[in-house]
N, C-alpha and C positions, 0 to 999 in steps of 0.2 A: 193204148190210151191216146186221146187225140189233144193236142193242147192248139191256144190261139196263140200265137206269136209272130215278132218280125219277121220281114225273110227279106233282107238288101238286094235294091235294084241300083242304078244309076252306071256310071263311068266308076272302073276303078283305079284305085290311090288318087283318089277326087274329093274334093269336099262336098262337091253335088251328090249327094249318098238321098236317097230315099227308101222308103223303107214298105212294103206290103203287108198288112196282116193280112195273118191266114190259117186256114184252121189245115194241122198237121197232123202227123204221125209223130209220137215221143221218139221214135227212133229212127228215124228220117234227120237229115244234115240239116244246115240251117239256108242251104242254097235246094234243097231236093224238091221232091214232088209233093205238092200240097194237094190236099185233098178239096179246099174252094176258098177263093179270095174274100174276104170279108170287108177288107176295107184298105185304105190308105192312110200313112203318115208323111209328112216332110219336114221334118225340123226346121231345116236353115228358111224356110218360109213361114214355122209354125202353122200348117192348112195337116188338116183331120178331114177324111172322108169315110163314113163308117157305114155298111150295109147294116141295120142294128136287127130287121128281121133274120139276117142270117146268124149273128153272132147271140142272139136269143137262143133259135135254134140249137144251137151247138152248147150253149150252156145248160140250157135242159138236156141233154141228153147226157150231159157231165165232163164237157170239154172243161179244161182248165186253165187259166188263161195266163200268160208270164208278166213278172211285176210290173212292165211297160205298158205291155197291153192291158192289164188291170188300172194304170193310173189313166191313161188316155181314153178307156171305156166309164172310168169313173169320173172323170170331166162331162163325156158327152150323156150322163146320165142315163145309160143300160142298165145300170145293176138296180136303179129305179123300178124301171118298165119291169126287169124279172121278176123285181116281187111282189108288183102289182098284179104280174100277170100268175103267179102264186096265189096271189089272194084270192084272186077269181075261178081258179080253178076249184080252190078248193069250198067255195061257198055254192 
């Protein structure tokens, strides 16, 4: 099962912590190998960078995405687009 979730970049024992979503492997570490970068977060900046064609992608196919990643994609208005793009498929 592939889920979207952080995976921390930055200097460590730093405040400077930033953070990659990315679509993974459920059993994969939360530093391992991602299967493709979907977007960026940085907190201490508050700045959101989101691929949303990719993170569509992966949610049609039935990625699942972690409660962070769910609240930061539902800011940027994805879960929108999917069911728009739901609706059109199916008409």
């Amino acid at each position: 099962m592939v889920k979207l979730r952080l995976k921390r970049c930055g200097r460590k024992q730093r405040q400077w912590v930033v953070y990659r979503i990315v679509a993974i492997d459920v059993r994969s570490r939360r530093e391992g190998r991602d299967l493709r970068k979907v977007g960026f977060y940085d907190p201490i900046n508050n700045q959101t960078y989101l691929n949303v064609p990719a993170i569509l992608y992966f949610l049609e196919k039935g990625a699942q995405p972690t409660g962070t990643v769910h609240d930061i994609s539902k800011k940027a208005g994805v879960f929108m687009e999917l069911s728009f793009n739901q609706q059109m498929k199916l008409n």
